[in-house]
N, C-alpha and C positions, 0 to 999 in steps of 0.2 A: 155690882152692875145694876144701872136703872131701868127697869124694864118696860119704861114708859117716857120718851119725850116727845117735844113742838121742838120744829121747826119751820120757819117762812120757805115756801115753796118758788125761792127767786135762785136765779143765778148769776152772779156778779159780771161773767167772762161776755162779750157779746161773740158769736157768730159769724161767720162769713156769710151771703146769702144763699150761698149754694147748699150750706148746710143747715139753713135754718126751717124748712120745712121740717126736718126728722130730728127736732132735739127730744134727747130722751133721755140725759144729763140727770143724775141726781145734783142736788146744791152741793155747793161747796161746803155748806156750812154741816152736810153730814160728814165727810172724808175729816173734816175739822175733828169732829166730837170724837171719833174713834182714833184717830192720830193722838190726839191728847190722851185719851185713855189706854192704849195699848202700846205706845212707843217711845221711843224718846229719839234728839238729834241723831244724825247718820244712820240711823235702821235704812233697811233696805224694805221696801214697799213696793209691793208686786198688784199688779192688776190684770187679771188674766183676759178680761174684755173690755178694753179700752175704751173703747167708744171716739165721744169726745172729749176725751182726756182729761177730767175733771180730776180723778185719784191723782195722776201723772203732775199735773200744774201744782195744785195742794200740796200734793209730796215736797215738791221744790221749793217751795215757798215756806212751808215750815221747816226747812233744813234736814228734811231724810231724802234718802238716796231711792228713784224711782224706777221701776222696770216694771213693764207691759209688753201683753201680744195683743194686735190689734188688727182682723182678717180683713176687714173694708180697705181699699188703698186708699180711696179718695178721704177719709180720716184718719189714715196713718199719715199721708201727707199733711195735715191740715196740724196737726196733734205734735209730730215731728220740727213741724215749722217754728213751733210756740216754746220747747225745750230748750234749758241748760244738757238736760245727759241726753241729747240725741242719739249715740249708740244703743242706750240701754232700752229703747221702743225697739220691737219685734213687728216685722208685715209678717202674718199664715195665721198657723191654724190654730188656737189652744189646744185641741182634741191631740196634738202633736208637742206637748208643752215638753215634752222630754229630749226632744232636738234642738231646745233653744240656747243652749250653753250657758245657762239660770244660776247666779250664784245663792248662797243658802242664805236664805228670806224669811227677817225677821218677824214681819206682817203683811198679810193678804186681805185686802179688800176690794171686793167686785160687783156689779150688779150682771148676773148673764142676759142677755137679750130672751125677751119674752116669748114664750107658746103658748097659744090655748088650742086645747085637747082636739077644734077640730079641722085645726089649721095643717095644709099639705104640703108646704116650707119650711126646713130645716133652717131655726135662726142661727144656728153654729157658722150657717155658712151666709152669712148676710141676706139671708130669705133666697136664693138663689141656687138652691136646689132640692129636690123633694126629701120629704122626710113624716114622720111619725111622730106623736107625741111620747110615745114609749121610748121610742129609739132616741130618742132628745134627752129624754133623763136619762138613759144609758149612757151615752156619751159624756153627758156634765161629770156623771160619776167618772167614768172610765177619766175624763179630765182630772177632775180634782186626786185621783191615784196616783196620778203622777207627781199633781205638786205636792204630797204626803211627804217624800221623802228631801226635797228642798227647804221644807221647812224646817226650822230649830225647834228641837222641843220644846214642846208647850208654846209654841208660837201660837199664837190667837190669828183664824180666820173669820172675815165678817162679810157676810153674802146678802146684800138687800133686794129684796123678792116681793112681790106683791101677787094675790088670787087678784084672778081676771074674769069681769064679767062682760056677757056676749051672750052666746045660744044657752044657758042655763049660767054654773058657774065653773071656770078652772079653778080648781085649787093648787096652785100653783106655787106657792108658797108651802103648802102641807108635802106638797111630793118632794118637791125640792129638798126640804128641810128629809124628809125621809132618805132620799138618795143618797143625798152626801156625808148624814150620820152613819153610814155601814163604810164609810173612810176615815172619817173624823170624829171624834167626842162632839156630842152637842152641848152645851152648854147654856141653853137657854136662846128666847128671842126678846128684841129690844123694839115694839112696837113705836114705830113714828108717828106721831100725829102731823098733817101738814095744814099750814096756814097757808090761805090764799085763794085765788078766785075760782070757783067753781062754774065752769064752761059748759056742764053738763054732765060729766063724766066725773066730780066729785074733787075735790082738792088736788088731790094726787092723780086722776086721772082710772083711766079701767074700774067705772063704777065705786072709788074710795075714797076715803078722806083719810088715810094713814097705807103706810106698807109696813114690811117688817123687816129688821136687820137678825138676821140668824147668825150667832155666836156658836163658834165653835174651837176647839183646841186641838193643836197635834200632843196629845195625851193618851197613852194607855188605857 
């Protein structure tokens, strides 16, 4: 595993305008680099925070089989619209992933929606109702326990996270990484570097010029 790449901070797909104020889309060309390295045709490729559907589109296109839960509607519409496996996109809740009727999933890749420490909206629920920074990693965990047992052994999950700066710094990537290794084996992190234009806030955005993919295995 390389524990260092670049990649250009573009995204191929365009937008609707309704949704292009809040993109927050990793490239395609990362969902690429990990599909290549952890998969092969027909796997099944789970994305547990959909977004705008960049894991879901990429899945398809490289010929694996896609399933996501996606709690925004106005994106599960938009996401839905753009699909071959329209059944296998979920509207609710991840925190809920255990009522999806989920078949057993070869590879998971996801980026969760971001908290810093002193924010008083829970993003589980698309900033739309209160919450805690603690109770946030609570839940991601209590999430990802569920999809523990969906996955094939040794199935490879890949979580890309980035620390957030604002009122000092969130480490939001350190907790993260910490929460969901007492679920999953860690295996290591695949630092991104990102090309592209710096608007202020750094290549990547929340003060950065790289984030991180956190590797992990359903392994003993």
């Amino acid at each position: 595993m390389k524990t260092f790449i670049t990649l250009d901070n573009t995204k191929r797909r365009e937008l609707p305008k309704n949704l292009q104020s809040d993109d927050n889309r990793y490239p395609e060309s990362l969902v690429e680099h990990f599909l290549e390295l952890y998969t092969k045709p027909g796997d099944i490729v789970l994305d547990m925070f959909v977004g705008l559907g960049t894991t879901l589109f990429v899945a398809e296109e490289m010929g694996r089989i896609p399933y996501g839960i996606e709690y925004d509607e106005e994106r599960y519409k938009y996401v839905r619209s753009h699909l071959v496996n329209k059944e296998n996109l979920k509207h609710g809740d991840s925190r809920k992933l255990n009522t999806f009727n989920l078949p057993e999933i070869d590879f998971s890749i996801t980026s969760p929606p971001y908290m810093m420490k002193e924010h008083a909206e829970n993003p589980l629920t698309a900033y739309t109702q209160p919450g805690t920074y603690h109770r946030y990693l609570d839940e991601l965990q209590a999430a990802f326990t569920q999809l523990k047992p969906l996955l094939k052994r040794d199935a490879y999950v890949v979580v890309e996270v980035s620390n957030l700066r604002g009122n000092g710094v969130t480490m939001l990537a350190w907790d993260v990484g910490r929460a969901l290794s007492r679920v999953l084996r860690f295996e290591g992190e695949v630092v991104v570097g990102w090309r592209g234009e710096d608007k202020g806030e750094g290549t990547y955005g929340h003060g950065y010029d790289h984030s991180y993919c956190l590797v992990f295995t359903n392994s003993e």
